[in-house]
C-alpha positions as CSV (number, residue, x, y, z in Angstrom):
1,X,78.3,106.7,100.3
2,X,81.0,107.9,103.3
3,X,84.8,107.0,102.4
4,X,87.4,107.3,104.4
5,X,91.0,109.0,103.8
6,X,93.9,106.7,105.1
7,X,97.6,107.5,105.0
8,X,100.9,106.2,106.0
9,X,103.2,107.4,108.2
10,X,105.4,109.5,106.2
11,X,103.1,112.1,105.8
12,X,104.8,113.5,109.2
13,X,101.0,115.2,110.3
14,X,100.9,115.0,114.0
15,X,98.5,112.9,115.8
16,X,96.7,115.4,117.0
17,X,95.8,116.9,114.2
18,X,95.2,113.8,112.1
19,X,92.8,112.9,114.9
20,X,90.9,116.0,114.4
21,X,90.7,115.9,110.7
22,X,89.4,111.6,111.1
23,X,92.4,110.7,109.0
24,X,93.6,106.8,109.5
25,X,97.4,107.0,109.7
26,X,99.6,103.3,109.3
27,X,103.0,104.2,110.7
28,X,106.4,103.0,109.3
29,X,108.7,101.5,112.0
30,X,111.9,102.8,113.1
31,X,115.6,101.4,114.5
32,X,118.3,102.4,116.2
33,X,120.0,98.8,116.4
34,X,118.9,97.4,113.5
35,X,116.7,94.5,115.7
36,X,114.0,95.8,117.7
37,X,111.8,98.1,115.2
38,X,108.6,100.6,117.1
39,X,106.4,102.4,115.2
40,X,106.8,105.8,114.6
41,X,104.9,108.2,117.1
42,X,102.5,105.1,118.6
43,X,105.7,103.6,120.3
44,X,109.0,106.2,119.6
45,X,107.7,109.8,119.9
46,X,109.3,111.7,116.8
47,X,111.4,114.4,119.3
48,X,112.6,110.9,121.4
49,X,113.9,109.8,118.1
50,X,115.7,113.1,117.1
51,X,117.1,113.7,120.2
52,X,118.6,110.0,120.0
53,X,120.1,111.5,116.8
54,X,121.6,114.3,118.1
55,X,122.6,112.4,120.7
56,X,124.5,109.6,118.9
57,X,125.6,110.9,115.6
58,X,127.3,107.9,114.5
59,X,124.2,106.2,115.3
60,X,122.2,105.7,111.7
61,X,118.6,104.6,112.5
62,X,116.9,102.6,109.9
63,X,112.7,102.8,108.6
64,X,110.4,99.5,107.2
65,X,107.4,100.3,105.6
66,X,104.0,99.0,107.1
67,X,103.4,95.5,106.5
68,X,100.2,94.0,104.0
69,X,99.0,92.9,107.6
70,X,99.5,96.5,108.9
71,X,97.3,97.4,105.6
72,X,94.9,95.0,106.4
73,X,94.2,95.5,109.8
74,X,93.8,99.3,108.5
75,X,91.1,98.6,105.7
76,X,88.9,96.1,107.4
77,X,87.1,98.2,110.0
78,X,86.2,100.5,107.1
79,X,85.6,97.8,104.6
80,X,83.5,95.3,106.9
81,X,81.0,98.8,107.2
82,X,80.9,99.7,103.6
83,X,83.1,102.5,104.2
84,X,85.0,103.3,100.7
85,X,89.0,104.0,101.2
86,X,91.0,106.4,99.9
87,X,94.7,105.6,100.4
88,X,97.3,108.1,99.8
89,X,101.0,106.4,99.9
90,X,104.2,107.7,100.0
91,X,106.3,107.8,96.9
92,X,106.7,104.2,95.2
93,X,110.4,105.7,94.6
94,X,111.4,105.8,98.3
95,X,109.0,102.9,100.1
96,X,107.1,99.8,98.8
97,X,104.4,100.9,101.7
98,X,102.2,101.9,98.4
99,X,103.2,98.0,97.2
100,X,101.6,96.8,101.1
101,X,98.2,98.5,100.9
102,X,98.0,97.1,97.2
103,X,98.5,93.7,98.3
104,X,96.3,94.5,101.2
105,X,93.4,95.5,99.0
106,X,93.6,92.5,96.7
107,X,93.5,90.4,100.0
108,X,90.4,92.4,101.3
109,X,88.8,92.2,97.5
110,X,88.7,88.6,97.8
111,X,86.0,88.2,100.6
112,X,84.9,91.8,100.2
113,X,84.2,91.7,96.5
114,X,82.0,95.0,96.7
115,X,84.8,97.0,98.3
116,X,86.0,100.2,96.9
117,X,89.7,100.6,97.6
118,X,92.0,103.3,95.9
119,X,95.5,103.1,96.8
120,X,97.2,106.6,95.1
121,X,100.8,107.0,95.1
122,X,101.4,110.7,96.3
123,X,104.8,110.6,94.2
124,X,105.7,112.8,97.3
125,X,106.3,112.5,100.5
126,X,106.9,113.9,104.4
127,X,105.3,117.1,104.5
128,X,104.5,117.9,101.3
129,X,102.9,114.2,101.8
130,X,100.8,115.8,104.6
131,X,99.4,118.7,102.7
132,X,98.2,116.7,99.8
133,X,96.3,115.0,102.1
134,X,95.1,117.6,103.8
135,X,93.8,119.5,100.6
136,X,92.0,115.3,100.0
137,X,90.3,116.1,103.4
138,X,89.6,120.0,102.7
139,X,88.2,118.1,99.7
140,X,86.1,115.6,101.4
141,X,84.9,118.8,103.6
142,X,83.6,120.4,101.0
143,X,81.3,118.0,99.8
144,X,83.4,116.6,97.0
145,X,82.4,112.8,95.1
146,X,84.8,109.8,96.1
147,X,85.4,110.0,92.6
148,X,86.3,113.9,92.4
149,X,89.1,113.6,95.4
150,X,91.2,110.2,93.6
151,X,90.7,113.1,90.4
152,X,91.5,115.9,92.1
153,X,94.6,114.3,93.8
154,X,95.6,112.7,90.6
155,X,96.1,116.3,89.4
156,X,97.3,118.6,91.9
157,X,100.3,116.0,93.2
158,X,102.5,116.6,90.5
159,X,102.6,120.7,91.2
160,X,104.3,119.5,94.4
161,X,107.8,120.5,95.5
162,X,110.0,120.1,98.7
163,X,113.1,122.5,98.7
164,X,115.2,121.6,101.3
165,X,118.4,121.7,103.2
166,X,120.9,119.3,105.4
167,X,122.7,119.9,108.0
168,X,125.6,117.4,106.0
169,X,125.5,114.9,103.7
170,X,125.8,111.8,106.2
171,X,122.3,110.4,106.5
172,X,121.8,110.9,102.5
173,X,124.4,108.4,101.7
174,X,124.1,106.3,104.2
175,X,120.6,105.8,103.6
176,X,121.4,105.0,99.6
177,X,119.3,108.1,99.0
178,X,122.3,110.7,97.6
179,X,121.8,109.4,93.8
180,X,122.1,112.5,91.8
181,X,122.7,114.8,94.7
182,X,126.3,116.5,94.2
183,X,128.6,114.2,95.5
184,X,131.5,116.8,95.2
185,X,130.1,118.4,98.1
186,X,130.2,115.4,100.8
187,X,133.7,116.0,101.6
188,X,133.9,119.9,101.4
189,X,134.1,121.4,104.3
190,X,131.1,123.6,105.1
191,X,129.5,123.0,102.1
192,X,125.1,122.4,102.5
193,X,123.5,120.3,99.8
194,X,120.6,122.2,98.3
195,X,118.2,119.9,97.3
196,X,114.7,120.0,95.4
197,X,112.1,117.0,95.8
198,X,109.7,116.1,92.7
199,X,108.0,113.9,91.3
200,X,109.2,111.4,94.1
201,X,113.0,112.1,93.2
202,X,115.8,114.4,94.5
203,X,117.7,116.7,92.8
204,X,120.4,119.1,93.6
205,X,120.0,122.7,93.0
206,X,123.5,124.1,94.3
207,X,125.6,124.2,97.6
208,X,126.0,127.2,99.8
209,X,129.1,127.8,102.3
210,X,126.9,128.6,105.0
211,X,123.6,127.3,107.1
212,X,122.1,131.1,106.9
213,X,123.4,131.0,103.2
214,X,121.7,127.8,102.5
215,X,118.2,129.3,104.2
216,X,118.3,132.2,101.8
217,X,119.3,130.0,98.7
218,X,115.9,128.1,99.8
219,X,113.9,131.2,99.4
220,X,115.4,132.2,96.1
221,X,114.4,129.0,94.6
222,X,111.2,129.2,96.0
223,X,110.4,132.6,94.0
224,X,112.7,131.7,90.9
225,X,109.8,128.2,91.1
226,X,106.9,130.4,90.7
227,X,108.6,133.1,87.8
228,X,109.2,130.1,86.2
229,X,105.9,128.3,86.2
230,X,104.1,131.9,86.0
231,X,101.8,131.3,89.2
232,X,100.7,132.5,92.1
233,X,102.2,131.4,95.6
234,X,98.4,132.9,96.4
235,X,97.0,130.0,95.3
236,X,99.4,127.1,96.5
237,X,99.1,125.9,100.6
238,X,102.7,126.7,101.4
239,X,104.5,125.2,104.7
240,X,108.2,125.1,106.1
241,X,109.3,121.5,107.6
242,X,112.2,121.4,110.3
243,X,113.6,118.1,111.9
244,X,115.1,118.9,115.6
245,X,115.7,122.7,115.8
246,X,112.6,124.1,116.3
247,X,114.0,127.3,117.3
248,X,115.5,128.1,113.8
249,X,112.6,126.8,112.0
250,X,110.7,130.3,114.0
251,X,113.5,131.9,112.0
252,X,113.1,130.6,108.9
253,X,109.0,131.4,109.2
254,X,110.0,134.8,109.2
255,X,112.7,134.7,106.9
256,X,110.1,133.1,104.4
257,X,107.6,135.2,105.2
258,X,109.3,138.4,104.8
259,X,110.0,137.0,100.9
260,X,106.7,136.0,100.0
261,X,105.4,139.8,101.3
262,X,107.4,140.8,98.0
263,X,105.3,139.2,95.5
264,X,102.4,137.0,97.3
265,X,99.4,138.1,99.7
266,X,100.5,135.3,102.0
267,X,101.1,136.4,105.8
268,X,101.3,133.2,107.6
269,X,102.5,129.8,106.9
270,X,102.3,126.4,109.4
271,X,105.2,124.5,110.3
272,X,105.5,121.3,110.2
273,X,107.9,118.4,112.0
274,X,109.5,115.8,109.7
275,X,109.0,112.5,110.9
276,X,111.5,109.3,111.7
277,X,110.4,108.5,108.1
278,X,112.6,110.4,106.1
279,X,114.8,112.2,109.3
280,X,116.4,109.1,109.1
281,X,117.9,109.9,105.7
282,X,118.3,113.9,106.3
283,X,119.6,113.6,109.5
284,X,118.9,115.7,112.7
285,X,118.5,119.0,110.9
286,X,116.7,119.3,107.6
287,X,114.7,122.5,106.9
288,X,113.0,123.9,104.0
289,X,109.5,124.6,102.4
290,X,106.9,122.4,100.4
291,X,104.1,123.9,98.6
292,X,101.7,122.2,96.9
293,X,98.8,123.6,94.3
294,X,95.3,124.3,96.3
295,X,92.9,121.7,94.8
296,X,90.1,124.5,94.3
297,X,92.5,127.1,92.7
């Protein structure tokens, strides 16, 4: 029987390519006054909402999750043909979307008593969102059981890892999310956060003194990662995620590149865009890598 792969919107994949890959995306909604709220890319375009960023720094736009009826309207299409659903959700420690399509399900299971709904939280989220589930689609493309993706998923998610930068400290506390992240270093001058993602939590790493410091400290921890989980970067899908400067996320690609030559076979990564999702808690000008575990390796 055919299933479908649905997602929300803080896997930050473009439309485009979601399109081309037949993945169901339910986007989160984003402010900038606290009142009128547009989803994310079908009614705010994700560069609008960065440059409104930029543009308005003490301006601190606000997310909400998709609604049950956001969920709902989702699942039945699929559901009224039989279709089985896969639903991948952001982390349950960020967003109560995975909460939604629950609630959504049990609605649907009521008058759809034969439906088979999954809802998986990804324990991750933006990009490193996106590339679980696009290894759940490379899945699905290869011929792979309803049953053997949930599995699969289940058991690659937790080898995920964002390692990131900011461009300050701002958006982080504003946005309640600085918990454990050094709070010594929000009124230092020139001082960047580094800052790991996993298992749905962040963590801080170290500071650095300098944006180009703080790029290099990125790829340090990325190879220190793999020394110290005795892996391959060969066998992990490995991208870099920028928020508004596209420009030095080109530099960064090469930057990371030029490191993995030294002890992986990788020559080129993709780059991804983080979304309004999670930009509105890094700010304008996040950067860093996520890598992820290929399901097949």
């Amino acid at each position: 029987m055919a299933y479908q792969i649905i997602t929300d919107g803080s896997c930050d994949l473009n439309p485009e390519l979601s399109k081309a890959k037949n993945l169901k995306v339910v986007p989160f909604y984003v402010s900038f006054d606290g009142m009128k709220y547009e989803k994310e890319i079908e009614e705010v375009d994700v560069r609008e909402f960065y440059q409104k960023m930029v543009d308005n720094p003490d301006v601190f736009p606000k997310t909400s999750l998709p609604s049950v009826e956001d969920y709902v309207n989702a699942f039945s299409p699929f559901v009224q043909e039989e279709t089985d659903i896969i639903c991948i959700c952001i982390t349950t420690k960020f967003s109560g979307s995975y909460n939604s399509a629950s609630t959504a399900k049990d609605i649907l299971l009521d008058d759809y008593p034969e439906a088979k709904i999954t809802i998986i939280d990804a324990t991750v989220n933006t990009v490193l969102q996106g590339i679980l589930v696009l290894e759940a689609v490379r899945m699905q493309e290869d011929g792979l059981s309803y049953e053997q993706v949930i599995e699969n998923v289940e058991r690659i998610k937790s080898t995920g890892r964002i390692i990131f930068t900011v461009g300050n400290m701002d958006y982080l506390i504003h946005g309640g999310r600085v918990g454990k992240v050094m709070k010594v270093a929000v009124n230092a001058l020139k001082i960047r956060p580094m800052i790991i993602l996993k298992e749905g939590e962040i963590f801080p790493f170290g500071v650095a003194r300098s944006r180009q410091k703080s790029m290099t400290k990125i790829l340090d921890k990325v190879k220190a990662h793999f020394e110290e989980i005795k892996e391959s970067p060969n066998d992990y899908k490995i991208v870099i995620g920028y928020g508004y400067d596209y420009e030095e996320a080109l530099k960064f690609k090469e930057m990371l590149l030029e490191s993995l030559a030294r002890y992986s076979d990788i020559t080129d990564v993709e780059i991804f865009q983080i979304g309004a999702t999670i930009g509105v808690h890094t700010g304008p000008y996040p950067i860093g890598v996520g890598l992820i575990r290929r399901y097949d390796r």
